[in-house]
Each structure stands twice: as C-alpha cells, then as structure tokens.
PDB file of N, CA, C, O and CB in Angstrom:
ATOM      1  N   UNK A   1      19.162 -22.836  14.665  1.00  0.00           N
ATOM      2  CA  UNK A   1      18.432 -21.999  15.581  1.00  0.00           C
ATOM      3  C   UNK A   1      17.755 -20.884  14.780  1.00  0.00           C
ATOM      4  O   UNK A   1      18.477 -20.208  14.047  1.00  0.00           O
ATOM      5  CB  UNK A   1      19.368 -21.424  16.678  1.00  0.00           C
ATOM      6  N   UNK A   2      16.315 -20.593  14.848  1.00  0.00           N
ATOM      7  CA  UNK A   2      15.815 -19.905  14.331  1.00  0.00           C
ATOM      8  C   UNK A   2      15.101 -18.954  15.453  1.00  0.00           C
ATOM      9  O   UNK A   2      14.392 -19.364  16.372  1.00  0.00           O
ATOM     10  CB  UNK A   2      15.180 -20.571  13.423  1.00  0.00           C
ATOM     11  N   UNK A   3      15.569 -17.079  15.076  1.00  0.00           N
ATOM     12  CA  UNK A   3      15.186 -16.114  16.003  1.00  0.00           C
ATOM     13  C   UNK A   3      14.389 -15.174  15.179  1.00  0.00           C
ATOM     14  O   UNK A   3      14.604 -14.725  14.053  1.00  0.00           O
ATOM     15  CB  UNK A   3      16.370 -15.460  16.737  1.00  0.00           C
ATOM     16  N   UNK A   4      13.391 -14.981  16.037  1.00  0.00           N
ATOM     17  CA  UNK A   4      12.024 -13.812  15.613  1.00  0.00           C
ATOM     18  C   UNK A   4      12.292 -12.497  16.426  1.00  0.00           C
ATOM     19  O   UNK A   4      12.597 -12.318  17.605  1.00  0.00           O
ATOM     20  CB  UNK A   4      10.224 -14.441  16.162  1.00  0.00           C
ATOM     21  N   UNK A   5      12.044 -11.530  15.245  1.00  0.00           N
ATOM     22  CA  UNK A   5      12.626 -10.243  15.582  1.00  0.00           C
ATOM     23  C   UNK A   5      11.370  -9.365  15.213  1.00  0.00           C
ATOM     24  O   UNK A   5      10.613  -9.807  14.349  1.00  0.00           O
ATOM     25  CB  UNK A   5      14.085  -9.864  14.732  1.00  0.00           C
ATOM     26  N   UNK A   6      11.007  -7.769  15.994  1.00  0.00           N
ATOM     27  CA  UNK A   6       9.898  -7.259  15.318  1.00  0.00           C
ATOM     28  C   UNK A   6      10.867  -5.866  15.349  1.00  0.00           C
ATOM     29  O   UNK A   6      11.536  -5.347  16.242  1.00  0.00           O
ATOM     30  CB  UNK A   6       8.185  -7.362  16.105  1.00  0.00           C
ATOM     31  N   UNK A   7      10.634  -5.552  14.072  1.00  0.00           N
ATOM     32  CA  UNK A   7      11.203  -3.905  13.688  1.00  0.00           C
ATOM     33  C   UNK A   7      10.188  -3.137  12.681  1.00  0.00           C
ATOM     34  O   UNK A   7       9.531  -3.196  11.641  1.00  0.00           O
ATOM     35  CB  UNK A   7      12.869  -3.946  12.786  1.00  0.00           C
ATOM     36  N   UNK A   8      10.684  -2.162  14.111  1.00  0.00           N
ATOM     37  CA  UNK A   8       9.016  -0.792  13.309  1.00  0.00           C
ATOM     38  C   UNK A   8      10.101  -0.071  12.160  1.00  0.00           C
ATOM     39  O   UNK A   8      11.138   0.556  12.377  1.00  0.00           O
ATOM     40  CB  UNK A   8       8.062   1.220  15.042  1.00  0.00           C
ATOM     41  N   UNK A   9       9.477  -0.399  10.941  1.00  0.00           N
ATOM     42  CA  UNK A   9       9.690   0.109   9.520  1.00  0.00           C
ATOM     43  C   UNK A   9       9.362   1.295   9.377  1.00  0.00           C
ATOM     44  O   UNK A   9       9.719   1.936   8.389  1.00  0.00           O
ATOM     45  CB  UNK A   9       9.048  -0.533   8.547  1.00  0.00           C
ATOM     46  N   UNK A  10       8.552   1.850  10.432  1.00  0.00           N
ATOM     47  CA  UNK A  10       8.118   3.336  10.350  1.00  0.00           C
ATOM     48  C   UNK A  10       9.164   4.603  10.904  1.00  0.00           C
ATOM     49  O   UNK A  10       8.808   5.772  11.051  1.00  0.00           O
ATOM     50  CB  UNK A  10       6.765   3.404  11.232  1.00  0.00           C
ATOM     51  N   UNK A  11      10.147   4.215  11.094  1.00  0.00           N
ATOM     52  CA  UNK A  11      11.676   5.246  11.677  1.00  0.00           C
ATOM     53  C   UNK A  11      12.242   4.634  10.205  1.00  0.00           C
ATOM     54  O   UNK A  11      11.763   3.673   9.604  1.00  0.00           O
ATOM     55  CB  UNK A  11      12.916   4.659  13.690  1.00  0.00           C
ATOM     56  N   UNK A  12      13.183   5.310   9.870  1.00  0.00           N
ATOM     57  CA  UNK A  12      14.126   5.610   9.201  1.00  0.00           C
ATOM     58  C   UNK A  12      15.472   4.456   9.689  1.00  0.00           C
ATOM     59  O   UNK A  12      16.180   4.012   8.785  1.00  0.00           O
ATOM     60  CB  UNK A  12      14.300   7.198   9.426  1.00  0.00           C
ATOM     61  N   UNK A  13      15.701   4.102  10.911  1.00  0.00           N
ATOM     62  CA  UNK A  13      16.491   2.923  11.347  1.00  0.00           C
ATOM     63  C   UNK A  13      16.307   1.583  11.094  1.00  0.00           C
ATOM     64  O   UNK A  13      17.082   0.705  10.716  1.00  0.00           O
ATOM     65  CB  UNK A  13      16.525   2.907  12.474  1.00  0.00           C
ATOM     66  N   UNK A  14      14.533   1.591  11.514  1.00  0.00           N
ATOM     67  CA  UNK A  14      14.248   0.372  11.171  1.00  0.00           C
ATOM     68  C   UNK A  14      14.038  -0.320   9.503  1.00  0.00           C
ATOM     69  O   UNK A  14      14.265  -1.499   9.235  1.00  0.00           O
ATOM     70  CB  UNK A  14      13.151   0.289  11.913  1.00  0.00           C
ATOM     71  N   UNK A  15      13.674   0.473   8.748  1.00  0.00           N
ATOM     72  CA  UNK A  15      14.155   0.571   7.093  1.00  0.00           C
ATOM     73  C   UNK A  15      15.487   0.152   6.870  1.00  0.00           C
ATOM     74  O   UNK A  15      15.826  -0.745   6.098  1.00  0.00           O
ATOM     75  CB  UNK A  15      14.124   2.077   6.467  1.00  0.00           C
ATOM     76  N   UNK A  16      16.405   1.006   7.751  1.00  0.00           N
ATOM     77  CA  UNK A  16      17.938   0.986   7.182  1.00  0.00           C
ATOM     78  C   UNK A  16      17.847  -1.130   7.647  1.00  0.00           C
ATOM     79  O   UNK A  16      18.252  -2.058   6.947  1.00  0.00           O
ATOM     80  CB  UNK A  16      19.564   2.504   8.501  1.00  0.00           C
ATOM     81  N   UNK A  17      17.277  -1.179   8.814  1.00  0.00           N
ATOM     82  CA  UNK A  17      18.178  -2.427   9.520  1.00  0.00           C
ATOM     83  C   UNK A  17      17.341  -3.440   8.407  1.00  0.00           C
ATOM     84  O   UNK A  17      17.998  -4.303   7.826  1.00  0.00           O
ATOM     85  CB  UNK A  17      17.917  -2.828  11.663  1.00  0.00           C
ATOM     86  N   UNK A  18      15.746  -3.293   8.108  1.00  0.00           N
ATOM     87  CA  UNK A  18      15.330  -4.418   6.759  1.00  0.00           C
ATOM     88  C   UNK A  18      16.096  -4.447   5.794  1.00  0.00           C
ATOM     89  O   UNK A  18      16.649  -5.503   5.489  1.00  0.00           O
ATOM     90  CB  UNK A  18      14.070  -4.207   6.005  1.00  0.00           C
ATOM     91  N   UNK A  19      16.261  -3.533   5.239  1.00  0.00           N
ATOM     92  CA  UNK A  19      16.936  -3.831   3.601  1.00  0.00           C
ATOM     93  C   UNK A  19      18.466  -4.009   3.729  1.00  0.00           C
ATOM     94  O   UNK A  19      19.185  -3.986   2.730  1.00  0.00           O
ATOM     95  CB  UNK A  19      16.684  -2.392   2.406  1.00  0.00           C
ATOM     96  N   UNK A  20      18.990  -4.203   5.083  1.00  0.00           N
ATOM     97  CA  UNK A  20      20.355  -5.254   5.384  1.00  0.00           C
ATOM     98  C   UNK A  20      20.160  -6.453   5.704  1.00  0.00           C
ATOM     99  O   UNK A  20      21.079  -7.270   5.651  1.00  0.00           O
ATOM    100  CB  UNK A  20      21.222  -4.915   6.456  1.00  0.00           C
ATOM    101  N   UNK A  21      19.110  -6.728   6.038  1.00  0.00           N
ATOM    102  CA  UNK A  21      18.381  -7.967   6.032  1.00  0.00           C
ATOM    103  C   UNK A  21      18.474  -8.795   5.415  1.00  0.00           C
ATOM    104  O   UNK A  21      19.069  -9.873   5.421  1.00  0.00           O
ATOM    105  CB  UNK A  21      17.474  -7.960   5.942  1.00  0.00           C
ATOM    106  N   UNK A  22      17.397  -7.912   4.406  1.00  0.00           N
ATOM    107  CA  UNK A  22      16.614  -8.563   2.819  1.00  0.00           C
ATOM    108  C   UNK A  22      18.032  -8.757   2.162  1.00  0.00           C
ATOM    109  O   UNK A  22      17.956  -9.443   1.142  1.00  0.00           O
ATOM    110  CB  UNK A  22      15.333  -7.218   1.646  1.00  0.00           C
ATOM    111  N   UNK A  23      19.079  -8.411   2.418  1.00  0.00           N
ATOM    112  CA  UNK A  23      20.697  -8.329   1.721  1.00  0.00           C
ATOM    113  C   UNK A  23      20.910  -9.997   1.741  1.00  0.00           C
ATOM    114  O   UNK A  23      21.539 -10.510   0.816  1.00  0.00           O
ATOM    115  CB  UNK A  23      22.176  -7.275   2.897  1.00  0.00           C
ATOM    116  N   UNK A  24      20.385 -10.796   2.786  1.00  0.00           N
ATOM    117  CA  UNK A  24      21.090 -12.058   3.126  1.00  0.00           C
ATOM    118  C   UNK A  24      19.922 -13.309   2.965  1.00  0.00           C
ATOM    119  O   UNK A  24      19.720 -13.972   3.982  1.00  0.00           O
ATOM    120  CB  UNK A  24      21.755 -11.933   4.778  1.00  0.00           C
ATOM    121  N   UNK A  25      19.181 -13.640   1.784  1.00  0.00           N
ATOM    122  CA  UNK A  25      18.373 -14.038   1.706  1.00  0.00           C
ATOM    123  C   UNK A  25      18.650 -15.783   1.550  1.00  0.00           C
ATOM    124  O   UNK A  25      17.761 -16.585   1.262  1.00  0.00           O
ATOM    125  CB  UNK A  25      17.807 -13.236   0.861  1.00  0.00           C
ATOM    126  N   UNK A  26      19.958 -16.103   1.789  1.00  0.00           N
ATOM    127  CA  UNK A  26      20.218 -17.434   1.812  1.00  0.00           C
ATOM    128  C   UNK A  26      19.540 -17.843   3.536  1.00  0.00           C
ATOM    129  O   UNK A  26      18.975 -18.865   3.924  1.00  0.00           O
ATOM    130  CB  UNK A  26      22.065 -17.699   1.481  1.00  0.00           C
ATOM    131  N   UNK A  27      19.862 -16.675   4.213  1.00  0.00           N
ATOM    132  CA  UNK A  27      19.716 -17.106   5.485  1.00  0.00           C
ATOM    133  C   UNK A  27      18.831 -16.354   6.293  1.00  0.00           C
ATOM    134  O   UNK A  27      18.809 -16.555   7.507  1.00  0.00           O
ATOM    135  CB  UNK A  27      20.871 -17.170   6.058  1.00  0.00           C
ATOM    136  N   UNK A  28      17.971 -15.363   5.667  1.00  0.00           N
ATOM    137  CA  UNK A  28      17.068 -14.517   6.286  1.00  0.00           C
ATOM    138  C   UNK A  28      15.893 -14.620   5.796  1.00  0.00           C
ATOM    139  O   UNK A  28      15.802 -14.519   4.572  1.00  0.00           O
ATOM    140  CB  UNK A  28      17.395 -13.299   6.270  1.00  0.00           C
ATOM    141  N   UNK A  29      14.626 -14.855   6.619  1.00  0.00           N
ATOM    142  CA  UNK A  29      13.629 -14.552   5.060  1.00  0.00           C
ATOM    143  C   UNK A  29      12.983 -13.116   6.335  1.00  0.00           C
ATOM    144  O   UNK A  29      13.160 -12.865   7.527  1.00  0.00           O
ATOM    145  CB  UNK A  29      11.882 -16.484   4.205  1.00  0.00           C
ATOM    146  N   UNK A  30      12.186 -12.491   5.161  1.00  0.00           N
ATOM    147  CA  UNK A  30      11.317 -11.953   5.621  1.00  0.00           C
ATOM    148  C   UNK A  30       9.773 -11.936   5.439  1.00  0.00           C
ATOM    149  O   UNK A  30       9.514 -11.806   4.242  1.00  0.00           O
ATOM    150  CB  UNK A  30      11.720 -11.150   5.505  1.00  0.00           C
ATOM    151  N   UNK A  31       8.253 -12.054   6.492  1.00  0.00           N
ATOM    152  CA  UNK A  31       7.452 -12.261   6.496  1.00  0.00           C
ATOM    153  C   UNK A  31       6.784 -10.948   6.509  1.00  0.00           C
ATOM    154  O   UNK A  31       7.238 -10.124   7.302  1.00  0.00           O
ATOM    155  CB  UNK A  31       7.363 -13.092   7.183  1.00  0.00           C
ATOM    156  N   UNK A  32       5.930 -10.658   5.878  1.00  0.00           N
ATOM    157  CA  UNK A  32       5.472  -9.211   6.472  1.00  0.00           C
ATOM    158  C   UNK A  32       3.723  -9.519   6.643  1.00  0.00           C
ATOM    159  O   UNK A  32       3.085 -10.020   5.718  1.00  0.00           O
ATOM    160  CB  UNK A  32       5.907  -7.664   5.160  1.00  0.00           C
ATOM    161  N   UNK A  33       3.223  -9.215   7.683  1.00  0.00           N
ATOM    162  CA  UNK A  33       1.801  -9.258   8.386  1.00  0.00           C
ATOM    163  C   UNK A  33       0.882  -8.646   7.407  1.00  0.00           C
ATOM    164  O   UNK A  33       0.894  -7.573   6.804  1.00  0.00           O
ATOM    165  CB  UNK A  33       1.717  -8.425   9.843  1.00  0.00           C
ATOM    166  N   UNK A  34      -0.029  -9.798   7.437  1.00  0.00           N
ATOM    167  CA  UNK A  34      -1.519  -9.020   6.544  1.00  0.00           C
ATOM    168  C   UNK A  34      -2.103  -8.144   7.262  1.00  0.00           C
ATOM    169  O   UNK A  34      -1.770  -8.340   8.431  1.00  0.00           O
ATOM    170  CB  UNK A  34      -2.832  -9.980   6.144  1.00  0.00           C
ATOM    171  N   UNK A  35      -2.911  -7.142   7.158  1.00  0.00           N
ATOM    172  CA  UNK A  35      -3.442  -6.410   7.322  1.00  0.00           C
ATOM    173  C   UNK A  35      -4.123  -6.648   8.243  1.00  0.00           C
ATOM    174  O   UNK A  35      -4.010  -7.873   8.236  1.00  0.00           O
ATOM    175  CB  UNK A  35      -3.791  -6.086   6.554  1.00  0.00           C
ATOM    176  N   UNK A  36      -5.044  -6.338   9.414  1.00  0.00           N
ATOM    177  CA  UNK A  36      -5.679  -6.564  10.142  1.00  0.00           C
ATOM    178  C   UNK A  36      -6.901  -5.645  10.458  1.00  0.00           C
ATOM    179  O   UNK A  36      -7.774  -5.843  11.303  1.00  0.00           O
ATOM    180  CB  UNK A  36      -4.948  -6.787  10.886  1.00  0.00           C
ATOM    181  N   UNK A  37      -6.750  -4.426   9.450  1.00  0.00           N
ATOM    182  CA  UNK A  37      -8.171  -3.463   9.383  1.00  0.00           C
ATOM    183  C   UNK A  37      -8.109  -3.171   7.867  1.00  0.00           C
ATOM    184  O   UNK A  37      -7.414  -2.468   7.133  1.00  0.00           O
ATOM    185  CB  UNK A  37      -8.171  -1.816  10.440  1.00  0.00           C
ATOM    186  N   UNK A  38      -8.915  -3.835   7.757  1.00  0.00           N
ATOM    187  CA  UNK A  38     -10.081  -3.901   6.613  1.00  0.00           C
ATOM    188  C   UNK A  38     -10.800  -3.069   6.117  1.00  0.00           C
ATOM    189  O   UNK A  38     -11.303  -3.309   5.019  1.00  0.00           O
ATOM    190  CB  UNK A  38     -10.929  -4.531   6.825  1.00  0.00           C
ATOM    191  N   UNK A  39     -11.115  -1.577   6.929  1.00  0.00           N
ATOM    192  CA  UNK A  39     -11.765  -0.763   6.536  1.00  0.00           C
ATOM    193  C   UNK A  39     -12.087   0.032   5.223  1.00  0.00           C
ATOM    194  O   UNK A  39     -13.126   0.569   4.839  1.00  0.00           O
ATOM    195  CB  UNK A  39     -11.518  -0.306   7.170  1.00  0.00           C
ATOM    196  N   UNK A  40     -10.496  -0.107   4.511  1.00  0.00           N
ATOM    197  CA  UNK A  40     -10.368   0.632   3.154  1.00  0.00           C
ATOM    198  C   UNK A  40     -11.370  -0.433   2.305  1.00  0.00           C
ATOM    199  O   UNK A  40     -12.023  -0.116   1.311  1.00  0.00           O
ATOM    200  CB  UNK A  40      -8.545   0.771   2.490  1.00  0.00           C
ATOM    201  N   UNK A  41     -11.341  -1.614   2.859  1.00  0.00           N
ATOM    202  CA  UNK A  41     -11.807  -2.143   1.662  1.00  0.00           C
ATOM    203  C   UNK A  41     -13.292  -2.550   2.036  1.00  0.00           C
ATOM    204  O   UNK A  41     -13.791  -3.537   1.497  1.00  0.00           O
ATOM    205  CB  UNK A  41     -10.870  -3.361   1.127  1.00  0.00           C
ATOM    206  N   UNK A  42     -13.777  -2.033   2.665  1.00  0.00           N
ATOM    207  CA  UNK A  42     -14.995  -2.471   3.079  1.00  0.00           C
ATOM    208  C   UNK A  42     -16.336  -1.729   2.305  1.00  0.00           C
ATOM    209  O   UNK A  42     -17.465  -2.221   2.285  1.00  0.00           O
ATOM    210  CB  UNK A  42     -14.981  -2.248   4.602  1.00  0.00           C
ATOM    211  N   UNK A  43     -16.086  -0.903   1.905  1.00  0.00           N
ATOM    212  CA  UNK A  43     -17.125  -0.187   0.626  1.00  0.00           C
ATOM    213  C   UNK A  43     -16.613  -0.886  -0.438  1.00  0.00           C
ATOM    214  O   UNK A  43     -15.442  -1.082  -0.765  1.00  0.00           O
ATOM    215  CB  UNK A  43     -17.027   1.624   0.265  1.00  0.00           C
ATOM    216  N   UNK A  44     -18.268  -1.445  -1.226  1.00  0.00           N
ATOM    217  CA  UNK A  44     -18.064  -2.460  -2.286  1.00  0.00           C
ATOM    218  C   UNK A  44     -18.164  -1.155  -3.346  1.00  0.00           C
ATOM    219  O   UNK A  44     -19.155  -0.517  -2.992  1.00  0.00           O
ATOM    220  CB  UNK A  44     -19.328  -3.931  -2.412  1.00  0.00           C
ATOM    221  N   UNK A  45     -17.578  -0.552  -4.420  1.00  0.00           N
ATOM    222  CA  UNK A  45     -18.011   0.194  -5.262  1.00  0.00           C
ATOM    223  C   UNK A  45     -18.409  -0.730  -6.557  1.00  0.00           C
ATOM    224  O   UNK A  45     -18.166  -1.931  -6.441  1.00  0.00           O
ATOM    225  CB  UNK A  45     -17.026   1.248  -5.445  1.00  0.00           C
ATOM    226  N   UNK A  46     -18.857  -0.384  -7.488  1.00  0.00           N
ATOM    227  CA  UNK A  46     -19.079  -0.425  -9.056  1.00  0.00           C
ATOM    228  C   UNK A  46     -18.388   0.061  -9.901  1.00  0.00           C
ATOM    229  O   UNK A  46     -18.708   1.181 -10.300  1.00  0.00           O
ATOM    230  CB  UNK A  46     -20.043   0.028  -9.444  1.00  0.00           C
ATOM    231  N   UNK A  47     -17.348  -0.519 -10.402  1.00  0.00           N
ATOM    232  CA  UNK A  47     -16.254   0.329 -11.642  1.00  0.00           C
ATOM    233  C   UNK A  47     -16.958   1.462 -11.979  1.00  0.00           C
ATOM    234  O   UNK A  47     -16.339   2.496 -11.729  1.00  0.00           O
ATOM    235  CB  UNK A  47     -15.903  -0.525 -13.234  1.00  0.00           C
ATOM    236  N   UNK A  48     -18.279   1.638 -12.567  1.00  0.00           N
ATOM    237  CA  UNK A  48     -18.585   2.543 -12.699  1.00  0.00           C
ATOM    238  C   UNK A  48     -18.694   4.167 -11.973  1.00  0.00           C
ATOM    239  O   UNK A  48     -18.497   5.297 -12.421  1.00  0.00           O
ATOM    240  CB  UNK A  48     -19.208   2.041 -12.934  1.00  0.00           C
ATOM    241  N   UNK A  49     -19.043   3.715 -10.850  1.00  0.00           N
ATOM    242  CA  UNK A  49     -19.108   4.312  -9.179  1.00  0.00           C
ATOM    243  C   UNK A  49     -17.488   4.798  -9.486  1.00  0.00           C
ATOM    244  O   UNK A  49     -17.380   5.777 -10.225  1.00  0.00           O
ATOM    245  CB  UNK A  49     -19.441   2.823  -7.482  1.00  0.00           C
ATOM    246  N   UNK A  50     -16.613   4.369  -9.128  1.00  0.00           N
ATOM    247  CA  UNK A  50     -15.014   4.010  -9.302  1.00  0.00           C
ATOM    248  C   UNK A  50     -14.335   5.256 -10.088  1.00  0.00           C
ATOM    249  O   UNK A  50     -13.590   6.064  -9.533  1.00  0.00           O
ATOM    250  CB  UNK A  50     -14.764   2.470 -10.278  1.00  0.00           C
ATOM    251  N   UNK A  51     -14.722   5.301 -11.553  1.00  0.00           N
ATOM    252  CA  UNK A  51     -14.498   5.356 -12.626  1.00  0.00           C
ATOM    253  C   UNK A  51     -15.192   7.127 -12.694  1.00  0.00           C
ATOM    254  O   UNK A  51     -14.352   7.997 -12.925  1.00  0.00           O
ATOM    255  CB  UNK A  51     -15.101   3.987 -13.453  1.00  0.00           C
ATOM    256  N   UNK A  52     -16.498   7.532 -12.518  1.00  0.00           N
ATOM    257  CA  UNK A  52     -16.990   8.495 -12.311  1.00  0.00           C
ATOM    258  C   UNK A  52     -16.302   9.054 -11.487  1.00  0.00           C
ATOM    259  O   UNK A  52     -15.507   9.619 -12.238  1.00  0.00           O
ATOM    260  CB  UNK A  52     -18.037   8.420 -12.093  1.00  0.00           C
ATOM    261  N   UNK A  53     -15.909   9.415 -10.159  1.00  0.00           N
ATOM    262  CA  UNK A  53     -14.978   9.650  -9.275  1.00  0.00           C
ATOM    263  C   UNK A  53     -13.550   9.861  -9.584  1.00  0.00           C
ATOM    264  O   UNK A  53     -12.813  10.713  -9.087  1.00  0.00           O
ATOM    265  CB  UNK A  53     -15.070   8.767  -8.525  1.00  0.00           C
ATOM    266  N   UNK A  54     -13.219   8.846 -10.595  1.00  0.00           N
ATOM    267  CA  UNK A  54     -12.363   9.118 -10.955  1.00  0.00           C
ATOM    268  C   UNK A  54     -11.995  11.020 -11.684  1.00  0.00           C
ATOM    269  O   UNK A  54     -11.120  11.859 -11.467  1.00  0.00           O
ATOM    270  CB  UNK A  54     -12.360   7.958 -11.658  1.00  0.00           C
ATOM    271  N   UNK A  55     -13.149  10.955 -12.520  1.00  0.00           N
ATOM    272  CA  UNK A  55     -13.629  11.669 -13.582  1.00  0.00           C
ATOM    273  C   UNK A  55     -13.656  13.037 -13.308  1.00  0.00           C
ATOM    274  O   UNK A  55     -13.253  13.977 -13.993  1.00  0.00           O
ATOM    275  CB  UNK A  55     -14.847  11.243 -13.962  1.00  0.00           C
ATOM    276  N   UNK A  56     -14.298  13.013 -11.981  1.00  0.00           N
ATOM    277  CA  UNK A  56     -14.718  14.410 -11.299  1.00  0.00           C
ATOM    278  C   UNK A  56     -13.315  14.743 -11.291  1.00  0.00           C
ATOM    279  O   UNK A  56     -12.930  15.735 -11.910  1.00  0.00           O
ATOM    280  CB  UNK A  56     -15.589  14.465  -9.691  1.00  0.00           C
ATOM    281  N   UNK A  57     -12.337  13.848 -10.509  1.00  0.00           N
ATOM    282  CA  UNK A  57     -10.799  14.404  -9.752  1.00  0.00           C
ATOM    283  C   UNK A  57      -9.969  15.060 -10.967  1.00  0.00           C
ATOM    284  O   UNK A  57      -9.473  16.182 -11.069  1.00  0.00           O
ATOM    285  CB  UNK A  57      -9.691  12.910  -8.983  1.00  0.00           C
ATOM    286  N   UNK A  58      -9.992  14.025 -11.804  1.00  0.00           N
ATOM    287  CA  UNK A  58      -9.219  14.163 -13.321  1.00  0.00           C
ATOM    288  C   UNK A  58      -9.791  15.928 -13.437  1.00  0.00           C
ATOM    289  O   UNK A  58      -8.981  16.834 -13.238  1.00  0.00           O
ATOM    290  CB  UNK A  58     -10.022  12.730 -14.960  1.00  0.00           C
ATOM    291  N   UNK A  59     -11.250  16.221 -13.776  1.00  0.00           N
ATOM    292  CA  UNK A  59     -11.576  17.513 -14.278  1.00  0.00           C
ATOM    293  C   UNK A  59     -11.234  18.365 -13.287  1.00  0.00           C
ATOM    294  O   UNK A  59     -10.687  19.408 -13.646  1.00  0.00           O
ATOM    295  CB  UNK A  59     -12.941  17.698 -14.680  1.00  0.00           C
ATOM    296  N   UNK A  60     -11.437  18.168 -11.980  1.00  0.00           N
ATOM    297  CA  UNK A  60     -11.171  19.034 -10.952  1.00  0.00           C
ATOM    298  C   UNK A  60      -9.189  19.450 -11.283  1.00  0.00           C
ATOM    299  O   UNK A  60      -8.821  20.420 -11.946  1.00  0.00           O
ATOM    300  CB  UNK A  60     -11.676  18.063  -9.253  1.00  0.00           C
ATOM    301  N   UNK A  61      -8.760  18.991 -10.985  1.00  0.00           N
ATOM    302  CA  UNK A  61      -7.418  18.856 -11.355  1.00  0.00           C
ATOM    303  C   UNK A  61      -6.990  19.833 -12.543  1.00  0.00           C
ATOM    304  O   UNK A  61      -6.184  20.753 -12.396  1.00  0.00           O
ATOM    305  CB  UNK A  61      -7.191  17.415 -11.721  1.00  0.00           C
ATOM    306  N   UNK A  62      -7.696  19.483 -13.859  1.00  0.00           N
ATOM    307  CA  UNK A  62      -7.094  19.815 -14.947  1.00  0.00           C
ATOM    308  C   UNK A  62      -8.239  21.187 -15.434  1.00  0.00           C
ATOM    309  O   UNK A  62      -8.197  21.848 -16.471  1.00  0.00           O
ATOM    310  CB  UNK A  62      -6.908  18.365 -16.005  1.00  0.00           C
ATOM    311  N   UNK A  63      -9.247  21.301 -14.245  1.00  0.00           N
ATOM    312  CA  UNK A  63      -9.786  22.499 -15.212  1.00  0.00           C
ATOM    313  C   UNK A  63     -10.531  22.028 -16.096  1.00  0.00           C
ATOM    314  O   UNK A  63     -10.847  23.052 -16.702  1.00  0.00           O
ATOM    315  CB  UNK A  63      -8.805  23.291 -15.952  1.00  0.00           C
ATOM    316  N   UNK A  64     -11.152  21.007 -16.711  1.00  0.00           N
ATOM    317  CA  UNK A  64     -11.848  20.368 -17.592  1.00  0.00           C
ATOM    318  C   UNK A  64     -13.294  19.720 -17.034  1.00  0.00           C
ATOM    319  O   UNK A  64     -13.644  19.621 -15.858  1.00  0.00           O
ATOM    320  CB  UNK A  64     -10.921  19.387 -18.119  1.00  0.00           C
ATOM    321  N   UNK A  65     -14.192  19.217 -18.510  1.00  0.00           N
ATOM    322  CA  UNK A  65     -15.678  19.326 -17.936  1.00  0.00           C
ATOM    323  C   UNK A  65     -15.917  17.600 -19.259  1.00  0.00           C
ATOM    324  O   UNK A  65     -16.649  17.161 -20.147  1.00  0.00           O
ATOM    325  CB  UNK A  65     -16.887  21.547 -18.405  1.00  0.00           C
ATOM    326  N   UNK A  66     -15.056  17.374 -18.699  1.00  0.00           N
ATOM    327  CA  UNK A  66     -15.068  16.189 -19.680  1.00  0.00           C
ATOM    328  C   UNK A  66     -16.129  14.777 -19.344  1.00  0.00           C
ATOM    329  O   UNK A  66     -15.770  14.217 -18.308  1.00  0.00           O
ATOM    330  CB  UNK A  66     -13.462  15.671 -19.697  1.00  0.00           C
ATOM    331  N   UNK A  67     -17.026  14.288 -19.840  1.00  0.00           N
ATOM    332  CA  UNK A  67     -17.903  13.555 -19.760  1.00  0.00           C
ATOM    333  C   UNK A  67     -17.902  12.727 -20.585  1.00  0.00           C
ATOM    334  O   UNK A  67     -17.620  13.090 -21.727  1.00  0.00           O
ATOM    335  CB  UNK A  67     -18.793  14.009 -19.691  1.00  0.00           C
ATOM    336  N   UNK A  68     -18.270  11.047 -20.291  1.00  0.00           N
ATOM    337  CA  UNK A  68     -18.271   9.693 -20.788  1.00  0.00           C
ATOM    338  C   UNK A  68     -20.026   9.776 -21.561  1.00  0.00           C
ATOM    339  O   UNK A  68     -21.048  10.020 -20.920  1.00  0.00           O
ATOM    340  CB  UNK A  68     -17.956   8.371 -19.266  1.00  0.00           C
ATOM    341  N   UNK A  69     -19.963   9.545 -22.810  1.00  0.00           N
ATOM    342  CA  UNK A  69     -21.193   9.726 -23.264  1.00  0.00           C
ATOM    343  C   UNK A  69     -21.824   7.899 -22.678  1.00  0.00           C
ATOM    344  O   UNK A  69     -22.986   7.551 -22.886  1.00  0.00           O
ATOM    345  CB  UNK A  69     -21.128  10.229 -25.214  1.00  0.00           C
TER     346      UNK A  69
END
C-alpha cells in the first residue's frame, strides 16, 4: 500500500516531520515539486551583463572602484 502525504516545509514541524522521513529510505522516498513560476529565470542575461553586476556589488560592498580592463 502506497500513501501520499503533503507537508508544508515552511513551519519548523513540517522540517522536523521530513528529515524523519528522509531517516527511512528503504521504505520512504521523497519527491519534491518543480517549480511552477519561472519568473527568476525568465531574464536571459550575458555572463558579461552577469559578471558586471556582479562587480558593481563586490565594489559597493568593499569600498572599491575596481574595473575589468
């Protein structure tokens, strides 16, 4: 007999009750749901694009004016 269960991982209970779960993997599996909003990934950038951005945060951060020749 195989039973389907849904537990919100987002409380602190439902965490505790997965990783007693994940404890019994002869006889438990666990599936976890793809994503269903896409949004993060929906701007195509350019490593470069990426990478510049990066650059700004890094200097912003550290006080620095550092530039990729």
């Amino acid at each position: 007999m195989t039973v389907t269960a849904r537990i919100n991982i987002d409380t602190p209970a439902g965490r505790k009750l997965l990783r007693e779960i994940e404890k019994h993997k002869k006889v438990a599996v666990i599936e976890y749901p793809h994503p269903t909003d896409y949004s993060d990934f929906s701007n195509n950038h350019s490593t470069d694009e990426v990478f510049d951005n990066l650059m700004d945060k890094l200097n912003t951060h550290y006080g620095t004016d550092y530039k990729l020749k």
